[in-house]
PyMOL Python script that loads the backbone (N, CA, C, O; Angstrom):
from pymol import cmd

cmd.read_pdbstr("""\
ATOM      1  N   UNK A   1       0.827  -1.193   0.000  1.00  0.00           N
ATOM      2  CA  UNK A   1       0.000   0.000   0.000  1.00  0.00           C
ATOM      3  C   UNK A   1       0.871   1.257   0.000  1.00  0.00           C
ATOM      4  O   UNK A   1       2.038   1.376   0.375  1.00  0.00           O
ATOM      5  N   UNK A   2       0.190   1.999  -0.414  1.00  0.00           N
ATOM      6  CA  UNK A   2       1.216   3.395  -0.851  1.00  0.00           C
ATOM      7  C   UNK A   2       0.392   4.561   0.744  1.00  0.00           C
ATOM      8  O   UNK A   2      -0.581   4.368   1.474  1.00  0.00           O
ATOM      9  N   UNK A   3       1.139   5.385   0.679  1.00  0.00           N
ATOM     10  CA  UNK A   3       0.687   6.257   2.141  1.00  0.00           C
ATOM     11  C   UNK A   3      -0.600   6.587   1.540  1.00  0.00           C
ATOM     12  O   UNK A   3      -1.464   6.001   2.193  1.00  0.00           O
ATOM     13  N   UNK A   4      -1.070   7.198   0.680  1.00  0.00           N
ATOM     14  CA  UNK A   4      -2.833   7.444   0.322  1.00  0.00           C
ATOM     15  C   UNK A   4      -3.654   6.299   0.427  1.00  0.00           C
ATOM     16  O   UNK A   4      -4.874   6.424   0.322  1.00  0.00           O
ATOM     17  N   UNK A   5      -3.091   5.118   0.637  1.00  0.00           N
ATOM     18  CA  UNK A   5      -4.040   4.119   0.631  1.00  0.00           C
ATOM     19  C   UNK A   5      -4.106   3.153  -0.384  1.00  0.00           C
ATOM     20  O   UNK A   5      -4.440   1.980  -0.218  1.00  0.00           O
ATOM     21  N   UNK A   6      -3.622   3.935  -1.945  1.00  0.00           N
ATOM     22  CA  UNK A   6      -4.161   3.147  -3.150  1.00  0.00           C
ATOM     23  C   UNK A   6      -2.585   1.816  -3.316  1.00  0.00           C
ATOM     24  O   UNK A   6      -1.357   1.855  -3.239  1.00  0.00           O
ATOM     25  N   UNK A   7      -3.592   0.875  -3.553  1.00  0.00           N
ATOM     26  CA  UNK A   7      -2.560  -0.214  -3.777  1.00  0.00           C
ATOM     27  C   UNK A   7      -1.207  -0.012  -4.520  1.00  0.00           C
ATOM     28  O   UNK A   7      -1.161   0.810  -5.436  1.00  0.00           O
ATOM     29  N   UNK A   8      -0.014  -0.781  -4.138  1.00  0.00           N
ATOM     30  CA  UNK A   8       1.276  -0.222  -5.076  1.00  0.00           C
ATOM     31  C   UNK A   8       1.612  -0.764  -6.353  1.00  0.00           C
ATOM     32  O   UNK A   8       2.234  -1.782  -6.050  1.00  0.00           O
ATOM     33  N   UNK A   9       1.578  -0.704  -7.508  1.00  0.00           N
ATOM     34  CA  UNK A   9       2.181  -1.317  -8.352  1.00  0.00           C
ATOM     35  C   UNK A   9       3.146  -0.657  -9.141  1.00  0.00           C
ATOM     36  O   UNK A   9       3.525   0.503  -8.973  1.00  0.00           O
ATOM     37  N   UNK A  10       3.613  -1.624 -10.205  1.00  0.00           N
ATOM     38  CA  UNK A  10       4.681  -1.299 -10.814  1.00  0.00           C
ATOM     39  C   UNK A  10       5.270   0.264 -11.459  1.00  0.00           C
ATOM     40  O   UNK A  10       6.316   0.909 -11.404  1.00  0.00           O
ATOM     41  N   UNK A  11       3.665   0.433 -12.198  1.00  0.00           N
ATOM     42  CA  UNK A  11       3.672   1.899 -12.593  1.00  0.00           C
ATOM     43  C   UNK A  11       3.763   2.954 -11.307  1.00  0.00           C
ATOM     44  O   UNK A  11       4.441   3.981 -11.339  1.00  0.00           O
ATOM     45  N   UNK A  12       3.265   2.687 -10.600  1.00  0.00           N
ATOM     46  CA  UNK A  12       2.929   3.393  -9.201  1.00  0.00           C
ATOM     47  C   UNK A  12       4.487   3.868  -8.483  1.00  0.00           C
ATOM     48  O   UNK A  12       4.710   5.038  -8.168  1.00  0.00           O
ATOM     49  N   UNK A  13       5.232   3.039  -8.342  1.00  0.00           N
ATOM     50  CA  UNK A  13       6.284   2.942  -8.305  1.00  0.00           C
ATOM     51  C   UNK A  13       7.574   3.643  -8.992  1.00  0.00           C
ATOM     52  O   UNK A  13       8.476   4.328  -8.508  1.00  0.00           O
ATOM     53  N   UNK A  14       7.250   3.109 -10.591  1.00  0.00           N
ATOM     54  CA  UNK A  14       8.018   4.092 -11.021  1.00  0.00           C
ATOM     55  C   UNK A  14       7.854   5.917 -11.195  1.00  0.00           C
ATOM     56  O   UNK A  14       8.623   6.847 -11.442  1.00  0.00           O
ATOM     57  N   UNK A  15       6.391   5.757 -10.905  1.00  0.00           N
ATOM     58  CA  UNK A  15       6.089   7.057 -10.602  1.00  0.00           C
ATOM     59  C   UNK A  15       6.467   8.141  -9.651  1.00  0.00           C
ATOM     60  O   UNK A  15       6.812   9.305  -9.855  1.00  0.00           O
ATOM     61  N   UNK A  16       6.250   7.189  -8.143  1.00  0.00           N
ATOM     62  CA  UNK A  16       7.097   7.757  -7.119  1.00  0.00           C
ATOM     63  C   UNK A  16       8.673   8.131  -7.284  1.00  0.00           C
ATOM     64  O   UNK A  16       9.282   8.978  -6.630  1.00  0.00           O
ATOM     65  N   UNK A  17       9.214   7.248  -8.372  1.00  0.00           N
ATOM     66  CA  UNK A  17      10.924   7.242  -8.154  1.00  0.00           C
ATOM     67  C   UNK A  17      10.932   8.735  -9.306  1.00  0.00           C
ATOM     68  O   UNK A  17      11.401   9.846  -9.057  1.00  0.00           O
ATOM     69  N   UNK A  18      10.312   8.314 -10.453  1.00  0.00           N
ATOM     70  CA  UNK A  18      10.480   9.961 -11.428  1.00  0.00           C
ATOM     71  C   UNK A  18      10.351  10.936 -10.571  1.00  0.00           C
ATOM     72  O   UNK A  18      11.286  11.688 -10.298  1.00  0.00           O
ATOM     73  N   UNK A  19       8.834  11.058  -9.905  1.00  0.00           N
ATOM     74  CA  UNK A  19       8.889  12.365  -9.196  1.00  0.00           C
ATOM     75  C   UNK A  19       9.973  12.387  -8.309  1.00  0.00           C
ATOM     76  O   UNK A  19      10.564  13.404  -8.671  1.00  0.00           O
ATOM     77  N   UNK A  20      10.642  11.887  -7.329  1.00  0.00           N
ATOM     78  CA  UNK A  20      11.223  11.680  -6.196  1.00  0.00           C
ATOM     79  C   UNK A  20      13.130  12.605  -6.918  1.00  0.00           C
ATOM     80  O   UNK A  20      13.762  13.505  -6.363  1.00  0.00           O
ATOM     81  N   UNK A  21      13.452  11.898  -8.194  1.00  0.00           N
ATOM     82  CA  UNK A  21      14.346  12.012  -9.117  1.00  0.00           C
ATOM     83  C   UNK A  21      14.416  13.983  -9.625  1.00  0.00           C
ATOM     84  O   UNK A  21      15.256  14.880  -9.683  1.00  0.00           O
ATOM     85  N   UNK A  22      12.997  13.788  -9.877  1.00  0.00           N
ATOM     86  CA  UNK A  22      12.802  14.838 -10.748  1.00  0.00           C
ATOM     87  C   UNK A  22      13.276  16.062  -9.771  1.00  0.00           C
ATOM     88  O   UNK A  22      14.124  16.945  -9.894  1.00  0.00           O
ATOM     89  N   UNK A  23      12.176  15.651  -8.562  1.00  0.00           N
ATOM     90  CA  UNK A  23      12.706  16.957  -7.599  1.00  0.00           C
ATOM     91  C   UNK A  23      13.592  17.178  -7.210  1.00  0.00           C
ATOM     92  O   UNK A  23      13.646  18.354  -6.852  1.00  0.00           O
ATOM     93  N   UNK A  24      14.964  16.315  -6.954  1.00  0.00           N
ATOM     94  CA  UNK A  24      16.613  16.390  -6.259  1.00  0.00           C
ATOM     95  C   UNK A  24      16.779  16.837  -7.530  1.00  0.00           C
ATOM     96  O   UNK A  24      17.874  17.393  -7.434  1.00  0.00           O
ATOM     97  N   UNK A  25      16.399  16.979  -8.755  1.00  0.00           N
ATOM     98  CA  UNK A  25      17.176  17.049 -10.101  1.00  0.00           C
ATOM     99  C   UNK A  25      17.100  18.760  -9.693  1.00  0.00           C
ATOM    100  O   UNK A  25      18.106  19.452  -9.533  1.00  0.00           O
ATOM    101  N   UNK A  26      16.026  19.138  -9.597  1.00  0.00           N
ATOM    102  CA  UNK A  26      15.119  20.762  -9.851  1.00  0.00           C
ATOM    103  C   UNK A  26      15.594  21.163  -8.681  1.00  0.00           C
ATOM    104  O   UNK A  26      15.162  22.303  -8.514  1.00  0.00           O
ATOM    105  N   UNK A  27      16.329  20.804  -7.670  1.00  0.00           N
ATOM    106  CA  UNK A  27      17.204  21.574  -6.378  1.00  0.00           C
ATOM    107  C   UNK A  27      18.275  21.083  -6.455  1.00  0.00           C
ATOM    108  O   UNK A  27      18.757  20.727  -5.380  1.00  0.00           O
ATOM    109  N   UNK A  28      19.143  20.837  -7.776  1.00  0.00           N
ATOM    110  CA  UNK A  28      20.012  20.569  -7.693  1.00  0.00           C
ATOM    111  C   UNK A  28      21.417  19.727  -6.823  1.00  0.00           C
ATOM    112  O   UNK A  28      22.644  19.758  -6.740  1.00  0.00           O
ATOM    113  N   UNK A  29      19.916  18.826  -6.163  1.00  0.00           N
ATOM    114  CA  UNK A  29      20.711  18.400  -5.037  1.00  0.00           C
ATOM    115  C   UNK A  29      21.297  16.620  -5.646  1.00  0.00           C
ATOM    116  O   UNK A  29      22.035  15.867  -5.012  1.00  0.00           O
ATOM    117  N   UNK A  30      20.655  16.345  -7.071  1.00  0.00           N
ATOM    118  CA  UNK A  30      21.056  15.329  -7.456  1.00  0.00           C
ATOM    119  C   UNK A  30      22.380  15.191  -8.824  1.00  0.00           C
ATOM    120  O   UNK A  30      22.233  15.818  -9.873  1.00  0.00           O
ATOM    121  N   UNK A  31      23.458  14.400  -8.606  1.00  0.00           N
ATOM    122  CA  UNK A  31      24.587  14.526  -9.469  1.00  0.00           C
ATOM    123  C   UNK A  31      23.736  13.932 -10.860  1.00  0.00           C
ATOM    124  O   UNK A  31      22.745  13.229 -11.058  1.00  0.00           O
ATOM    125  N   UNK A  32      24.825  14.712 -11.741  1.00  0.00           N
ATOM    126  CA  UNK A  32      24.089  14.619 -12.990  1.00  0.00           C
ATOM    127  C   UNK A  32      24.039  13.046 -13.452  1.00  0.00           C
ATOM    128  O   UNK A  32      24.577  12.409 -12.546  1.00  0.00           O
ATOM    129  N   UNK A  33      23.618  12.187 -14.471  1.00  0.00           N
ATOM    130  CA  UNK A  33      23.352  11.036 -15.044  1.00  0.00           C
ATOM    131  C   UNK A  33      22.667   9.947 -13.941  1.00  0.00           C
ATOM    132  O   UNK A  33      22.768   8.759 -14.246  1.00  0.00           O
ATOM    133  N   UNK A  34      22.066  10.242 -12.843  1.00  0.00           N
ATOM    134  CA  UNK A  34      21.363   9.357 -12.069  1.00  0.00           C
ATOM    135  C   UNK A  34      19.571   9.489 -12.581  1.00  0.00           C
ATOM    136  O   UNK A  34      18.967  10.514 -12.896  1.00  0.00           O
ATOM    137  N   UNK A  35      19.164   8.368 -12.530  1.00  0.00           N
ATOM    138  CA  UNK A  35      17.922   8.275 -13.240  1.00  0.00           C
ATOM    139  C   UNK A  35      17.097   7.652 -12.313  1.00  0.00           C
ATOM    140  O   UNK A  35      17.612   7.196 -11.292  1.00  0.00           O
ATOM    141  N   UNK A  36      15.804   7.550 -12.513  1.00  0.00           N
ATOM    142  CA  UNK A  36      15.003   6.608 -11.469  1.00  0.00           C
ATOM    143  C   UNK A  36      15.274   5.107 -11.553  1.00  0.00           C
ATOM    144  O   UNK A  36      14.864   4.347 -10.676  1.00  0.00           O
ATOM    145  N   UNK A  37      16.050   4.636 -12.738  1.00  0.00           N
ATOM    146  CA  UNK A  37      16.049   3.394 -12.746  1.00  0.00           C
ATOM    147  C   UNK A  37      17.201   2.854 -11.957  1.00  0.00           C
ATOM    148  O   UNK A  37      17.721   1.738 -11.939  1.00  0.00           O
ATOM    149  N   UNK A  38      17.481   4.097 -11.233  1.00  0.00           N
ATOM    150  CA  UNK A  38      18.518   3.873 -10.556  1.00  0.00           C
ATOM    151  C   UNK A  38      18.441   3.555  -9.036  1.00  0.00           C
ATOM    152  O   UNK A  38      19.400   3.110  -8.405  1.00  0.00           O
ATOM    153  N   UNK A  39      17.105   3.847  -8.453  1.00  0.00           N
ATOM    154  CA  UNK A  39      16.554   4.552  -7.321  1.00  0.00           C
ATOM    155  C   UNK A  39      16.395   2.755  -7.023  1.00  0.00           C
ATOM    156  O   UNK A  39      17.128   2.229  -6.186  1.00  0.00           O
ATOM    157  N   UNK A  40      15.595   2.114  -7.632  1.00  0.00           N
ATOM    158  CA  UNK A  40      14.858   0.709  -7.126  1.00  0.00           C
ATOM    159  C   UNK A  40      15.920  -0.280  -6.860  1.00  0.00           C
ATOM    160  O   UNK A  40      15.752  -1.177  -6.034  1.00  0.00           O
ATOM    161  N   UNK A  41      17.224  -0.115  -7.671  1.00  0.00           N
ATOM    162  CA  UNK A  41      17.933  -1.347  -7.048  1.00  0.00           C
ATOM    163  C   UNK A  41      18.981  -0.611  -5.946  1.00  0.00           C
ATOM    164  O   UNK A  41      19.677  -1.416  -5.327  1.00  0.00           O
ATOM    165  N   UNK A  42      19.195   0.902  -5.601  1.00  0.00           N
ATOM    166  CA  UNK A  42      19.527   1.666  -3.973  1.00  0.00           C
ATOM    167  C   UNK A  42      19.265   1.015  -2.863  1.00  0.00           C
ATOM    168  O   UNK A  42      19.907   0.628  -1.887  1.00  0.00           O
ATOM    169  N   UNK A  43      17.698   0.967  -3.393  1.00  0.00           N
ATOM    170  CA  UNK A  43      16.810   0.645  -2.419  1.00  0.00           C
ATOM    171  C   UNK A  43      16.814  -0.949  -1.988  1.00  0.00           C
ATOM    172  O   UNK A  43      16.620  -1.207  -0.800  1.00  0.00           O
ATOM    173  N   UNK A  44      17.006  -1.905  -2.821  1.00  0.00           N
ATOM    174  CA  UNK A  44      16.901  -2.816  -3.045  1.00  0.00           C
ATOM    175  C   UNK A  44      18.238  -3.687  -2.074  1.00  0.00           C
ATOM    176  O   UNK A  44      18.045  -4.814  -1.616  1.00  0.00           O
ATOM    177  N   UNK A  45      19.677  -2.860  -1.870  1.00  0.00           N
ATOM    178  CA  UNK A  45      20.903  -2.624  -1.368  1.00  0.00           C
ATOM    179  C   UNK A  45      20.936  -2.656  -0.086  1.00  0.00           C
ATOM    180  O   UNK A  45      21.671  -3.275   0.684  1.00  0.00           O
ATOM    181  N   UNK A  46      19.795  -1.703   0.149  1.00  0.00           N
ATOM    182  CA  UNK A  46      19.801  -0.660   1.602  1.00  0.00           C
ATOM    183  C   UNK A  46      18.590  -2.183   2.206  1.00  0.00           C
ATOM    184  O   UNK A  46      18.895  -2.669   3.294  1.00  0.00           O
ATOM    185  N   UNK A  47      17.838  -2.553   1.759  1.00  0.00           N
ATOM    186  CA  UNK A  47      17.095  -3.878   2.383  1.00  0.00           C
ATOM    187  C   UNK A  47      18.146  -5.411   2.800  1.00  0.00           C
ATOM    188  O   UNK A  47      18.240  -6.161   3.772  1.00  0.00           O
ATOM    189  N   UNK A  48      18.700  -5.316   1.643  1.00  0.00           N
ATOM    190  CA  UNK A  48      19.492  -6.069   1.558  1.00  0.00           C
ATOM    191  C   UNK A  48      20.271  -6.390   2.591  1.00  0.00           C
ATOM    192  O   UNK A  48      20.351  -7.552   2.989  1.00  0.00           O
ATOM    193  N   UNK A  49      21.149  -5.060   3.317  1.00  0.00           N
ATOM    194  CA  UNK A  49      22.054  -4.708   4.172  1.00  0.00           C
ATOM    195  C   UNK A  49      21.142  -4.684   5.656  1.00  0.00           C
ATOM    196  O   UNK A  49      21.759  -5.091   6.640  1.00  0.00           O
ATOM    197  N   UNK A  50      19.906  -4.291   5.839  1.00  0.00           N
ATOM    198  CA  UNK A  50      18.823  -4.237   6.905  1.00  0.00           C
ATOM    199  C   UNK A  50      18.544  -5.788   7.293  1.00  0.00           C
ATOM    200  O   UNK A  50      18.220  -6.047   8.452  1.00  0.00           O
ATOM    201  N   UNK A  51      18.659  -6.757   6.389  1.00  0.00           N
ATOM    202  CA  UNK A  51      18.299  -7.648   6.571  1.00  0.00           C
ATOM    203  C   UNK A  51      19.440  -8.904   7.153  1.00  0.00           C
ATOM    204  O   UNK A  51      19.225 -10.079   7.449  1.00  0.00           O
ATOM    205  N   UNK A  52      20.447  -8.261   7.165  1.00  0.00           N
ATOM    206  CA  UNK A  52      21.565  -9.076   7.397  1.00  0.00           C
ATOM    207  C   UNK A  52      21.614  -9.450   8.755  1.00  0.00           C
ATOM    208  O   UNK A  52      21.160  -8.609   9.531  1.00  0.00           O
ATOM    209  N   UNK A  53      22.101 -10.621   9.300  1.00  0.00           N
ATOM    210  CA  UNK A  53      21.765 -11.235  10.807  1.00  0.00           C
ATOM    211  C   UNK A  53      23.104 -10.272  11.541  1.00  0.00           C
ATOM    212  O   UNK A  53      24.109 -10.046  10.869  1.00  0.00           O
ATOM    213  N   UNK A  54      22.975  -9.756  12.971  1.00  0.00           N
ATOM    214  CA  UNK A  54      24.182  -9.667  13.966  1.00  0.00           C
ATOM    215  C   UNK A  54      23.289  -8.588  14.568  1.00  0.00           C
ATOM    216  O   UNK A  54      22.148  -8.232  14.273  1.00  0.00           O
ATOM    217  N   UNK A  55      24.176  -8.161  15.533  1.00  0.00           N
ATOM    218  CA  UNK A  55      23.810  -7.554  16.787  1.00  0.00           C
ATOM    219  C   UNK A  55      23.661  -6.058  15.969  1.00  0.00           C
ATOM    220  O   UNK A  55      22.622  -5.592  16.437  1.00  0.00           O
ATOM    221  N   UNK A  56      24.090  -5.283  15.177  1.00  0.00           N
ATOM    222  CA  UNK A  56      23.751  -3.840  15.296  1.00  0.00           C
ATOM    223  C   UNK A  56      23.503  -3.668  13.695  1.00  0.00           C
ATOM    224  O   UNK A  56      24.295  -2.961  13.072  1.00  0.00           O
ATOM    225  N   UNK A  57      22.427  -4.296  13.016  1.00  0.00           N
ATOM    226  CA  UNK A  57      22.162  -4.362  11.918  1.00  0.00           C
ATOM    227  C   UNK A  57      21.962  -2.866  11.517  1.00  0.00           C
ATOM    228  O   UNK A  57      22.476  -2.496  10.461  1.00  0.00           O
ATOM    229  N   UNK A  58      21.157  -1.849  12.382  1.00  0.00           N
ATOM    230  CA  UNK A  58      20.423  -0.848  11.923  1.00  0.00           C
ATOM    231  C   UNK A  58      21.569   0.046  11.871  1.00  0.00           C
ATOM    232  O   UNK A  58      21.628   1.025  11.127  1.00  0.00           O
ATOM    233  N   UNK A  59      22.625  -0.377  12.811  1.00  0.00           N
ATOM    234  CA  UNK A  59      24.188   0.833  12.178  1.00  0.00           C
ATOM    235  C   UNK A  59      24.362   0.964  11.155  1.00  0.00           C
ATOM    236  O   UNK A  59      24.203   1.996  10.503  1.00  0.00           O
ATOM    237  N   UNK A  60      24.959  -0.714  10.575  1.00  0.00           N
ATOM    238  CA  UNK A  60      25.519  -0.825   9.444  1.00  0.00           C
ATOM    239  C   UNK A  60      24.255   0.205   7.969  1.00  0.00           C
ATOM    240  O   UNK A  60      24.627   1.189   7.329  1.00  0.00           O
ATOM    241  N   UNK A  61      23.054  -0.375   7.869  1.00  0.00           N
ATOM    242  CA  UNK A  61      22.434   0.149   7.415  1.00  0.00           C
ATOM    243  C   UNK A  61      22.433   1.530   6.845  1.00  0.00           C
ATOM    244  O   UNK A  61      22.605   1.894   5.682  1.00  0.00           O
ATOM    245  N   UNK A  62      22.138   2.389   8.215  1.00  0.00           N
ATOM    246  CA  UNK A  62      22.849   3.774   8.271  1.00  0.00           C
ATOM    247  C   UNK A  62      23.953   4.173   7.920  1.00  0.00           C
ATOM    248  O   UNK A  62      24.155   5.252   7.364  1.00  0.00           O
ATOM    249  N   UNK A  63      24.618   3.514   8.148  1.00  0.00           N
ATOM    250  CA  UNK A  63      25.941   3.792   7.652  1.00  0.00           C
ATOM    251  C   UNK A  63      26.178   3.151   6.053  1.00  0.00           C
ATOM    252  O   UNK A  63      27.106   3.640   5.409  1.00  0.00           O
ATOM    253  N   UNK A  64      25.623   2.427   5.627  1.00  0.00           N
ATOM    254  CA  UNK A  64      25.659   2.269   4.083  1.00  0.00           C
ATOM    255  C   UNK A  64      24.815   3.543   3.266  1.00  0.00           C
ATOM    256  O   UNK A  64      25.311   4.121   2.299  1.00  0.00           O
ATOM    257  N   UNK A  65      23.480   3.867   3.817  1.00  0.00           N
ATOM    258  CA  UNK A  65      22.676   4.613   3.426  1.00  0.00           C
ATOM    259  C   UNK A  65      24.037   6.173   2.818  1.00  0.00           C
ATOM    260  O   UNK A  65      24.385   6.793   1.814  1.00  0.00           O
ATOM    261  N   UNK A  66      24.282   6.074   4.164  1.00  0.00           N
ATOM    262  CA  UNK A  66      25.325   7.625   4.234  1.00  0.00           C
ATOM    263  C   UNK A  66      26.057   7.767   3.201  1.00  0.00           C
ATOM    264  O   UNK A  66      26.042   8.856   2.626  1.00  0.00           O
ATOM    265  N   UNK A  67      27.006   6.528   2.641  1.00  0.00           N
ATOM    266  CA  UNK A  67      27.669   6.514   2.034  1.00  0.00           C
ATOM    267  C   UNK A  67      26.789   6.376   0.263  1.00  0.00           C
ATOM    268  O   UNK A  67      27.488   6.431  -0.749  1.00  0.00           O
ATOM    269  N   UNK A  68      26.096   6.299   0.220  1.00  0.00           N
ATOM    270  CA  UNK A  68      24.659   6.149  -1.259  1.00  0.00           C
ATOM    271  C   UNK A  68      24.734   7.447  -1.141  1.00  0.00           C
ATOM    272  O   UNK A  68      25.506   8.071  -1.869  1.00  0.00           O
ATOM    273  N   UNK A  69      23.950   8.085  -0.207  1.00  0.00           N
ATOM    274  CA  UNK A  69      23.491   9.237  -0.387  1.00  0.00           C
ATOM    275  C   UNK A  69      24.715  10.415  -0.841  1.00  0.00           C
ATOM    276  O   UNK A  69      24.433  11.271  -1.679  1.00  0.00           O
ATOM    277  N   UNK A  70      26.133  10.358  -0.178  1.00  0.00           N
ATOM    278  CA  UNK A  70      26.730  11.419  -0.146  1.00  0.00           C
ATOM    279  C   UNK A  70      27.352  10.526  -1.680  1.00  0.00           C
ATOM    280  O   UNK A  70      28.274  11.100  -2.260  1.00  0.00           O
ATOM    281  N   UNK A  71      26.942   9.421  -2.180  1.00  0.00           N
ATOM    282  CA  UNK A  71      27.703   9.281  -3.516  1.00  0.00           C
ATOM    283  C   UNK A  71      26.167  10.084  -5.038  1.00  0.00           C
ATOM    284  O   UNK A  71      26.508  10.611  -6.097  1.00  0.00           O
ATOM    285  N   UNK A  72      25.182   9.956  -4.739  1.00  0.00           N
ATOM    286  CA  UNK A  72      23.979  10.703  -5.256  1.00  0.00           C
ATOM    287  C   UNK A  72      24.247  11.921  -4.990  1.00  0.00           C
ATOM    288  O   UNK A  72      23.299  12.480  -5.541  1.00  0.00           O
ATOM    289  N   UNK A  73      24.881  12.746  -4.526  1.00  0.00           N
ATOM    290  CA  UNK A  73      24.712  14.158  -4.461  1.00  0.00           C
ATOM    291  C   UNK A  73      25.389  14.584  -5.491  1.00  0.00           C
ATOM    292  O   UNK A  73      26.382  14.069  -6.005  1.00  0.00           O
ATOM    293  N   UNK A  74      24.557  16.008  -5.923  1.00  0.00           N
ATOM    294  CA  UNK A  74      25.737  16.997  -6.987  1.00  0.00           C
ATOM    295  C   UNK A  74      26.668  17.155  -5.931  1.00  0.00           C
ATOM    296  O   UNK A  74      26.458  17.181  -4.719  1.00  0.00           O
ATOM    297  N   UNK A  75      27.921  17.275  -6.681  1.00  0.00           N
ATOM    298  CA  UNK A  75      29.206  17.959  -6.463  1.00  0.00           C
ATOM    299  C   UNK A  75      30.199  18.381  -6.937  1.00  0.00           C
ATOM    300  O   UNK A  75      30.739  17.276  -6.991  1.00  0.00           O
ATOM    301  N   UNK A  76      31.072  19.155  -7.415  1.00  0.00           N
ATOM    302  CA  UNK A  76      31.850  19.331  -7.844  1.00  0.00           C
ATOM    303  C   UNK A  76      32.600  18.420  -8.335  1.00  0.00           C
ATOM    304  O   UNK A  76      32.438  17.507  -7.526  1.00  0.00           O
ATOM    305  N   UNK A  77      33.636  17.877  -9.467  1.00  0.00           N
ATOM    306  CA  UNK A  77      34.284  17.402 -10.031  1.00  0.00           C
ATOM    307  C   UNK A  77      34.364  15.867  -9.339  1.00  0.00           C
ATOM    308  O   UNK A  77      35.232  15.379  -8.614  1.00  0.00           O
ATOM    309  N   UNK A  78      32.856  15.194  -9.961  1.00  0.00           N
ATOM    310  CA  UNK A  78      32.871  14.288  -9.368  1.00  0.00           C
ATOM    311  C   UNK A  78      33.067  13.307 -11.196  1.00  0.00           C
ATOM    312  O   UNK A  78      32.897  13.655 -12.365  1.00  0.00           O
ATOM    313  N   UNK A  79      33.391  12.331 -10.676  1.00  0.00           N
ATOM    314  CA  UNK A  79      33.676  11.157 -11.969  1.00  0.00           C
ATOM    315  C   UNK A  79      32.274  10.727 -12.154  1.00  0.00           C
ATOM    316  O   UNK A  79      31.299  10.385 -11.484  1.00  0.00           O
ATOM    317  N   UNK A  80      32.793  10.987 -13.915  1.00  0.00           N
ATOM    318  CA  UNK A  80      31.294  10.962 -14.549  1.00  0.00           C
ATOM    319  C   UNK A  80      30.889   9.219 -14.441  1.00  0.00           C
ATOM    320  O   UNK A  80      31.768   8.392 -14.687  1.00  0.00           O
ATOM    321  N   UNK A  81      29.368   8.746 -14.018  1.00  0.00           N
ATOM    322  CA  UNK A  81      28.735   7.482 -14.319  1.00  0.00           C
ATOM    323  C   UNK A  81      28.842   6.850 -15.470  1.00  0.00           C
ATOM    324  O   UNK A  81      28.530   7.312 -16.568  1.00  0.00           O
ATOM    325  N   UNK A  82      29.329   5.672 -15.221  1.00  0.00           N
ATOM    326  CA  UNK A  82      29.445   4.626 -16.692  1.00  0.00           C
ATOM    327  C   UNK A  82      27.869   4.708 -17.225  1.00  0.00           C
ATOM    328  O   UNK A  82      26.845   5.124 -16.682  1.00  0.00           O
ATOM    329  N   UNK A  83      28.035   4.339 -18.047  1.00  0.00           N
ATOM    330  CA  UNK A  83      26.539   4.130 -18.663  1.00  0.00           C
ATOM    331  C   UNK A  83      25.510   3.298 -17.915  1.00  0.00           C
ATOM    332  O   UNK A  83      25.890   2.415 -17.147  1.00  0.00           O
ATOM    333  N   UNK A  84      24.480   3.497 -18.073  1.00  0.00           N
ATOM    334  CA  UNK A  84      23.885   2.263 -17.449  1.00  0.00           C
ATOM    335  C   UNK A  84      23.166   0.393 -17.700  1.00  0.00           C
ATOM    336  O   UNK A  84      22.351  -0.387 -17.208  1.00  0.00           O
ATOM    337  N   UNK A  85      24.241   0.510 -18.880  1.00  0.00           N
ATOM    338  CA  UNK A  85      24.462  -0.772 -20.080  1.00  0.00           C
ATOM    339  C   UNK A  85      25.852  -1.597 -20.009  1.00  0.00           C
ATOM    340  O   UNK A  85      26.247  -2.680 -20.440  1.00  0.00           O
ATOM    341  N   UNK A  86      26.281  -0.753 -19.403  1.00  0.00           N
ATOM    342  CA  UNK A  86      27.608  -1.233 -19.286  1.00  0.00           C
ATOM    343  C   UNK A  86      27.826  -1.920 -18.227  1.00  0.00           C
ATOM    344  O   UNK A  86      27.163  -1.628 -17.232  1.00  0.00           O
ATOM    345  N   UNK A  87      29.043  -3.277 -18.128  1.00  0.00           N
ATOM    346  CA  UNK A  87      29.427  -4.139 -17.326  1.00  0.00           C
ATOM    347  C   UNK A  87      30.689  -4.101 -16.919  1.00  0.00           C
ATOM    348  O   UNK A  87      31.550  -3.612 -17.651  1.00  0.00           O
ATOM    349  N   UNK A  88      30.957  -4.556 -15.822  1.00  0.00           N
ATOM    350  CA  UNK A  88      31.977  -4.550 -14.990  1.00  0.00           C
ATOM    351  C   UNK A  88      32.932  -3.304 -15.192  1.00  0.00           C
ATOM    352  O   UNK A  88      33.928  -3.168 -14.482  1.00  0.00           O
TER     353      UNK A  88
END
""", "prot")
cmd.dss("prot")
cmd.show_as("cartoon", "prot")
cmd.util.cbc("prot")
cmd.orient("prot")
C-alpha cells in the first residue's frame, strides 16, 4: 500500500521514483546522469544490508545509506557514471 491508501504497483512505483528524481534534479541536489532506474535497485541494497543477521544491523544500514546518499549528491568534479548498459 502506498501512504494514500491506493494499492502499489509497478507503474505506481516508477512514478514515485520519477517524481522523487525529478525533484533532487530541480534543487540541484542530485549529481548529474542518475535516473530513477537507478533509485529501485539503492533501495533494493539498503534492504538487503537491513536484513543481514548480527547484533547492530540498523548501524551498518545507516551507515551504508550515508555513504549512497553522499555518492547521489551533486558535487563538484565528481567522476562521470558509466553508462547504465555497461558491465563490470
Amino acid at each position: 500500500m502506498i501512504a494514500d491508501g491506493s494499492p502499489r504497483t509497478p507503474t505506481s512505483g516508477r512514478l514515485t521514483r520519477e517524481a522523487l528524481v525529478a525533484r533532487a534534479r530541480a534543487q540541484g541536489a542530485l549529481r548529474d546522469g542518475v535516473t530513477e532506474t537507478d533509485v529501485a535497485p539503492i533501495a533494493a541494497m539498503i534492504d538487503a544490508v537491513m536484513a543481514l543477521p548480527g547484533e547492530r544491523p540498523s548501524d551498518l544500514w545507516r551507515r551504508h545509506l550515508a555513504i549512497i546518499l553522499d555518492g547521489l549528491r551533486a558535487q563538484p568534479r565528481q567522476t562521470p557514471l558509466p553508462s547504465p548498459g555497461s558491465v563490470g
